[in-house]
Residue, then its C-alpha position, 0 to 999 in steps of 0.5 A: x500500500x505504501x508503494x501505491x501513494x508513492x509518487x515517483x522521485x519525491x514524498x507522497x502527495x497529500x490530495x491524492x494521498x486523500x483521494x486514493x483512501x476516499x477511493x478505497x473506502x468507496x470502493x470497500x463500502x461497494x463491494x459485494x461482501x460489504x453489502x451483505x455485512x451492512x444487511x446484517x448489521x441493518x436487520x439486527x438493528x430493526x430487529x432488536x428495535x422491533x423486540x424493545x418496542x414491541x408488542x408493548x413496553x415492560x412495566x419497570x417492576x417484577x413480582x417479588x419485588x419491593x418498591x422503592x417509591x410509590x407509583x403514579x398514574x398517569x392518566x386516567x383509566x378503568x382498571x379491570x378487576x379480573x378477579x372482581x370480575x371472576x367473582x361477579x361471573x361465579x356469582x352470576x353461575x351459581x344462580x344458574x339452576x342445575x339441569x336434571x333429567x327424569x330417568x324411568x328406569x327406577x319406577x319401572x323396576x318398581x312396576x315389573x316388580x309389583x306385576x311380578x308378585x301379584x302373578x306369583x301369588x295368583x299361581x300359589x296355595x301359599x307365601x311358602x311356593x312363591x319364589x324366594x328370591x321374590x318373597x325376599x325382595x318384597x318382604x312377603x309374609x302370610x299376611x300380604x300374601x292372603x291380601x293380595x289373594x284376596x284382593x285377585x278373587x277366588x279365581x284372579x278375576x281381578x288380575x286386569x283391574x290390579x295391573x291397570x291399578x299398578x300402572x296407574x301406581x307407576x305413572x303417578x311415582x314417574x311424576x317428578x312433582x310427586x316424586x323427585x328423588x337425587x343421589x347424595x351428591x346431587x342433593x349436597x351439590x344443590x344445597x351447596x349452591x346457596x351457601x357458595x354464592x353467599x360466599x363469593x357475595x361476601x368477598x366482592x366490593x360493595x357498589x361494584x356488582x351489576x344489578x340484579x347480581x346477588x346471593x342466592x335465598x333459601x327459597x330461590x334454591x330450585x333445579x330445572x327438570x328437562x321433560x319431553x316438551x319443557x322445562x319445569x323448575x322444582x324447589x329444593x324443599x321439594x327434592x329428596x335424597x336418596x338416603x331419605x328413606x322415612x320421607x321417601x316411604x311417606x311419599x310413596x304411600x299417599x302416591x300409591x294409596x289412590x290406586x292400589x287401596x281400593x283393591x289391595x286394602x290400606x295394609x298392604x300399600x303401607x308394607x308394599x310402600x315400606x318395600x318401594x322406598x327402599x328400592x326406588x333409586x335416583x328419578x332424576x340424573x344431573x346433566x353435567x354438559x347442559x348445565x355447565x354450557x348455561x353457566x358459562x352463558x351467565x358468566x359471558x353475560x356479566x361484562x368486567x368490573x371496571x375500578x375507576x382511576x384518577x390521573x396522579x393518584x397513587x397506583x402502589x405505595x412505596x415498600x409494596x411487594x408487587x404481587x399479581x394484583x399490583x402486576x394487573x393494575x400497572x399494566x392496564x395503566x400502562x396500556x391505557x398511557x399508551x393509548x392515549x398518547x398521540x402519533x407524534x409522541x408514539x413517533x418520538x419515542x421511536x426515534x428515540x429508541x432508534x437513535x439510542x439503539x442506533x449508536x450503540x449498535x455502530x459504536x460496536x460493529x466500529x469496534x468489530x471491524x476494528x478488533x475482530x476482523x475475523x468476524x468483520x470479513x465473516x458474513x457467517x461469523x457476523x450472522x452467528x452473532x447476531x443471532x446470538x444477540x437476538x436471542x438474548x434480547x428477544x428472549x429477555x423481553x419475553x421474560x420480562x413480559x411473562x413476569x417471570x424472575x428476570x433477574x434470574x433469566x436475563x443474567x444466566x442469559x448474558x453471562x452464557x452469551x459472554x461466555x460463548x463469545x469469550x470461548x469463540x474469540x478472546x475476553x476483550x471481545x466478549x467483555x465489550x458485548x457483554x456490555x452491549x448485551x446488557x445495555x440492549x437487555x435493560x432498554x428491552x425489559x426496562x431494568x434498573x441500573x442496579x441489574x446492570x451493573x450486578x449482571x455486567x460484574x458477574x459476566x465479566x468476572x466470569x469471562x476474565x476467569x476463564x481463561x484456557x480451559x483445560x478441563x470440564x470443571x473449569x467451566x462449571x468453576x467459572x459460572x459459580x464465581x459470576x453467581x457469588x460475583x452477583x450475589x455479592x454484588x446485588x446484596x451490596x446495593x441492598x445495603x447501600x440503599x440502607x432501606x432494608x429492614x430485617x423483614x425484607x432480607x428474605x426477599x433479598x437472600x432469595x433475590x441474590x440466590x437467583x443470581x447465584x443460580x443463574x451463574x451456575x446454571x451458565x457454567x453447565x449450559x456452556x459445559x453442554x454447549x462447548x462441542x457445538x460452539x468449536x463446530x459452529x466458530x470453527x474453534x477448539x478448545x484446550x480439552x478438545x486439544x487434549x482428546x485429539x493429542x492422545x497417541x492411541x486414538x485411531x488416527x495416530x496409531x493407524x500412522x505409527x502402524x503404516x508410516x512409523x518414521x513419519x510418526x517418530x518425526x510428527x512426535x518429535x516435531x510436537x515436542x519443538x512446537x510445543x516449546x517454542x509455542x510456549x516461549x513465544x505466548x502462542x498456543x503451545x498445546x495447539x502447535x503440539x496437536x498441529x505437529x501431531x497431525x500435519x502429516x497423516x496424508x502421507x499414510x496413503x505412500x508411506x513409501x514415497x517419503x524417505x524417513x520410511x524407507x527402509x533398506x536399499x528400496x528407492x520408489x523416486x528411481x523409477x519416476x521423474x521429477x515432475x511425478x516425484x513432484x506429485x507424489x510429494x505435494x499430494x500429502x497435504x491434500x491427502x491430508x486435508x482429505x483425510x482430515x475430513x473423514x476424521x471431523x478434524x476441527x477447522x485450526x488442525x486443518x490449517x497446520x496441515x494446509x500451511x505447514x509447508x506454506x508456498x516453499x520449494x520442492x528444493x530437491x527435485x527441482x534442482x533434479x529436473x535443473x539437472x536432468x534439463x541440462x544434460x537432456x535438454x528439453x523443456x525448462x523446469x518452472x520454479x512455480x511448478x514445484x512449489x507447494x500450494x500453500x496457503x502460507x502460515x496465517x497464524x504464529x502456531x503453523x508458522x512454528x510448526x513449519x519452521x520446526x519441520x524444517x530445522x527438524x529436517x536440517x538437523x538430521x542432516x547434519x554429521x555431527x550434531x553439537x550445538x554450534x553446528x544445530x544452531x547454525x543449522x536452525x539459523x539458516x534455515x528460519x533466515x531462508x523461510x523469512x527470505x522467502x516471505x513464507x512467514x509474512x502472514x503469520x504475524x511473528x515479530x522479528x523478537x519472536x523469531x529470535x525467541x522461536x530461533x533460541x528455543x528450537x536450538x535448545x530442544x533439538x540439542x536436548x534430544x541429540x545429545x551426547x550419549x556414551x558408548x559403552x565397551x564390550x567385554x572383548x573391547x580394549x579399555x580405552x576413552x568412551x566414544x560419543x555416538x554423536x560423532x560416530x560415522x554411520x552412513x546415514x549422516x553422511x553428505x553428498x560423498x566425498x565432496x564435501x558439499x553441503x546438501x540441500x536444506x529445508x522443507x520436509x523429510x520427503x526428500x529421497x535417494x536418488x540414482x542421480x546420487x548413486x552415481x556420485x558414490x552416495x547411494x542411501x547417504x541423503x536420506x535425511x535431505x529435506x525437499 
């Protein structure tokens, strides 16, 4: 950029200096990505003003809360008592008869039974042939048994006039007004009627009820009798219960003396009345389904009971404990302020809101695109967020709105949104939308400042003390200390306030235990959402790290197995980043696992790479360059393939994508140099047999890849004494730096010194000097170190004392180009 407002032969110009910035940012404001994120950014904007102004505002109050000042209309309104009103309506139902309906069933019984006993005593001499189960039933003695002989006639002449006499009987016992009889349930239910309107009468205000809406009279008690073609209304002292035998039995006597004295005698219909009323059951049934529908009919004919309200009269008095009722009553003021209000006041608290909300959302996305520019160049990313916002916030209003615990609800859900974030991207971040959520959160529910401060102490607490999380438990330690942060904090205010009496610190104690509850709550939310939270940001954690750095998982063993010399290196590899991860501040178990994997392409032609050769087999032989070349760089895509298929997280990808970043296949290219000047032919390009990169985008993969290479140049060394591997490590962190391989990973020149220093002191920790022990049948003698023994394999480029190629990865192999120089399986070590 610097060279682009240069001119040429001075300074820059200042005016086009101007012009070309207003045309760059002209021209990122048009592009297509800047569009999508000012959609983003616009949609989260009305949306978040559509939740804080819609459908209504809160009240500004909880139940369960105390207030610390008294609360005044402002305006004049009808607050509609709904429990006044429940009770008018109860009132108006309870006045509502119940509906029975006649049932036959009963007196029939009685009918066939008398038919029945009157034809057995025709067919017998005596009571004693008369079947018992029917003497039994109607208590028949010598007695009844010669009335009712008498009474047929010597030869049942008088059989037809005693039948006829018995249906006349039955139809008369049939009539509910002579005869209305109810189970023990319905009898009490339409005795309780009276006394529960009594009951709700006595709790309603007085000059508040409709007229003609009142308690029930004694002689009011009545039921209504469905018959075939109307309705007939019977009193209660009219009604019996079925357990009203003695009355039933006087009843059914003067209803059965009419027709059956005449022929039976007086006698007789007394001890067959006796028999009946025992007998007899329930006449009328209750109808459940008809008499609730006419109830619920009064009740809808009763409109609400309005409590007239003056504007500036006290609505709640300071030190209430809003309840439902003091809940009611703001909220129908609030809605008839809200009604009254013009459409200019309506628009200016909406433009308002806008500007407020307008702000704050700028101020953070300047921040976003700032600070974060992985979410800034991310629609996705971008998206994501603001989702999560939204639903914090909506979901605040929703509580707020049902009157639910807020204090509980609304901190649980910042303090998950500030953990979410923290663990996606870094504290600062998360610290700044915490307070942007909580900020959105009080405009939405109206909250006080007091919530404010007490959720963003606790969240803030919470992210600063996450920190890298480890293990399980750390989230779970994390959420209890925002709750005891809270909890804290919210009793603090309390005793700031200094209005707090003896008989208020159980609200209080269950106030701050709601905060201490949603704090914990947040740690085991977080604890189940950490999987989905790497997968949704692309992210992974220390405790992901930890699972995937385990050498006997599936992966790593199937490479130990099929390519041990790439496995060996991969561990040892891990060990350098590690440190020098570490040494930097960078992440040290992240470049661990990245080494661990970086690699794992190779398992598809173990073969192909020359730290898993073994014996004399050179596969390179046989092929050219430029196949050698594809062999080479199919690795990494293998490996990209391969991770894939293992659900590797998004960050151990890039170790394997970048490792190698754009460097030069040193050797075959110099091969096909070589091949090219004594064959001829076409002209090897540089770019040809260069890796595809990416280039390290991050200080881990720029760690790993320059511990790839001094790992591979240290092998090549004859003699590996500290000297000689530092001289070896700074050549090779000086030929990546010249070739700009670390130009985008973001290391300072300071942490290449560092990197440098660290890397030379792990490797000459693991090629140390070690002593060669003697044999019984070797001369006493000095001990020999193993480090400067000659053995073939360091041995480089023969007798000619050259220097090999150094750098890249140890996919360099033996070639016949080297055999012919005497060299043959002394280059195995010779990085590409």
């Amino acid at each position: 950029m610097a060279l682009d407002r240069r001119k040429e032969g001075g300074r820059p110009v200042p005016s086009r200096r101007r012009a070309a910035a207003a045309a760059g940012w002209t021209a990122r404001l048009r592009s297509p990505h800047a569009l999508k994120q000012a959609t983003v950014l616009a949609g989260f904007f009305l949306a978040t003003l559509l939740i804080i102004q819609l459908p209504r505002a809160p009240l500004g109050v909880h139940k369960g809360e105390t207030t610390a000042y008294s609360i005044i209309a402002r305006t004049d309104f009808d607050y509609v008592d709904d429990e006044v009103t429940s009770k008018a309506r109860d009132l108006a139902a309870y006045r509502v008869p119940g509906v029975y309906r006649p049932t036959t069933l009963p007196i029939a019984a009685v009918k066939d039974g008398l038919l029945a006993l009157v034809e057995a005593v025709r067919t017998s001499e005596s009571a004693d042939q008369v079947d018992e189960a029917l003497g039994t039933a109607w208590k028949l003695d010598a007695e009844l048994f010669d009335a009712v002989k008498k009474a047929l006639g010597p030869k049942g002449e008088n059989l037809a006039r005693i039948q006829q006499a018995v249906g006349q009987a039955a139809d008369a016992l049939a009539d509910p007004a002579n005869l209305a009889i109810l189970s023990e349930q319905d009898h009490q239910r339409a005795n309780d009627r009276g006394k529960d309107s009594r009951d709700v009468y006595a709790k309603l205000p007085s000059g508040l009820l409709p007229e003609g809406l009142r308690p029930l009279q004694g002689h009011e008690l009545t039921i209504t009798v469905l018959l075939a073609d109307t309705e007939r209304e019977l009193a209660l002292q009219s009604l019996l219960a079925q357990a009203q035998t003695g009355i039933i039995r006087d009843r059914v006597v003067s209803l059965l003396e009419g027709p059956l004295a005449s022929v039976l005698g007086s006698g007789a219909v007394k001890r067959l009345a006796g028999t009946v009323a025992v007998q007899i059951g329930p006449t009328l049934v209750f109808q459940a389904a008809e008499t609730e529908n006419r109830r619920a009919e009064a009740r809808r004919r009763i409109d609400p009971i309005r409590i007239p309200w003056k504007k500036n009269t006290t609505l709640v008095q300071a030190g209430t404990t809003i309840g439902d009722e003091q809940l009611r009553l703001l909220a129908q003021e609030s809605a008839a302020y809200q009604a009254e209000l013009g459409w200019l006041r309506k628009a200016l608290a909406w433009a308002g809101v806008a500007a407020a909300v307008g702000l704050l959302v700028l101020v953070h996305a300047a921040g976003i695109v700032r600070f974060q520019g992985s979410v800034a160049r991310s629609t996705a990313r971008s998206l994501v967020l603001a989702a999560l916002c939204l639903g914090v916030v909506g979901a605040s209003k929703a509580v707020a709105q049902a009157d639910w615990p807020i204090a509980f609800f609304a901190t649980f859900l910042v303090t998950t949104a500030a953990l979410v974030v923290a663990v996606a991207y870094d504290a600062a971040f998360a610290l700044a939308l915490a307070w942007a959520l909580a900020l959105l959160v009080t405009l939405a529910t109206q909250g006080d400042f007091s919530w404010l401060l007490v959720a963003w102490v606790g969240t803030a607490a919470a992210v600063l003390g996450l920190g890298e999380i480890n293990n399980r438990s750390k989230l779970i330690k994390v959420g209890l200390l925002a709750g005891a942060v809270c909890f804290v904090v919210f009793v603090g205010f309390a005793l700031w306030r200094l209005e707090v009496t003896w008989d208020q610190w159980s609200r209080i104690l269950r106030t701050a235990l709601q905060y201490l509850a949603s704090g914990v709550a947040a740690g085991f939310v977080m604890l189940g959402l950490l999987p989905f939270i790497e997968r949704a940001f692309g992210i992974v954690t220390n405790i992901s790290l930890l699972e995937l750095c385990d050498v006997n998982q599936s992966a790593l063993k199937r490479l130990a197995i099929e390519a041990p010399g790439t496995y060996a290196h991969s561990l040892l590899l891990g060990t350098l980043a590690e440190a020098s991860a570490e040494a930097i501040g960078a992440g040290a178990l992240l470049a661990r696992v990245g080494a661990y994997f970086h690699d794992i392409g190779k398992i598809n032609k173990p073969r192909y790479f020359v730290e898993n050769l073994q014996g004399g087999e050179q596969p390179h032989d046989n092929l050219s360059p430029p196949m050698s070349r594809l062999v080479i760089t199919s690795h990494v895509r293998d490996g990209l393939e391969m991770a894939d298929r293992l659900g590797l997280p998004p960050p151990i990808k890039r170790f394997i994508a970048e490792h190698h970043g754009t460097t030069l296949i040193e050797y075959f290219y110099r091969e096909a140099q070589r091949r090219h000047a004594a064959e001829g032919g076409e002209a090897p390009v540089e770019q040809d047999y260069r890796y595809p990169g990416p280039k390290p985008r991050s200080p881990e993969t720029a760690i790993v890849m320059l511990a790839d290479a001094v790992e591979g140049a240290s092998r090549s060394l004859k003699e590996r004494t500290a000297p000689k591997i530092r001289a070896a490590v700074h050549e090779m962190v000086m030929k990546r730096l010249l070739d700009g391989q670390l130009d985008s990973s973001s290391l300072t020149l300071s942490d290449l010194r560092t990197i440098e220093e660290t890397l030379t002191k792990t490797l000459a920790s693991a090629y140390h000097s070690r002593v060669s022990y003697p044999s019984e049948h070797q001369a006493e003698g000095p001990p020999v170190e193993a480090s400067g023994a000659h053995h073939p394999a360091s041995e480089e480029n023969g007798d000619r004392g050259e220097r090999p190629p150094v750098g890249g990865g140890p996919e360099t192999p033996t070639t016949d180009g080297q055999r012919r120089n005497g060299q043959a399986g002394q280059d195995k070590h010779t990085r590409s």
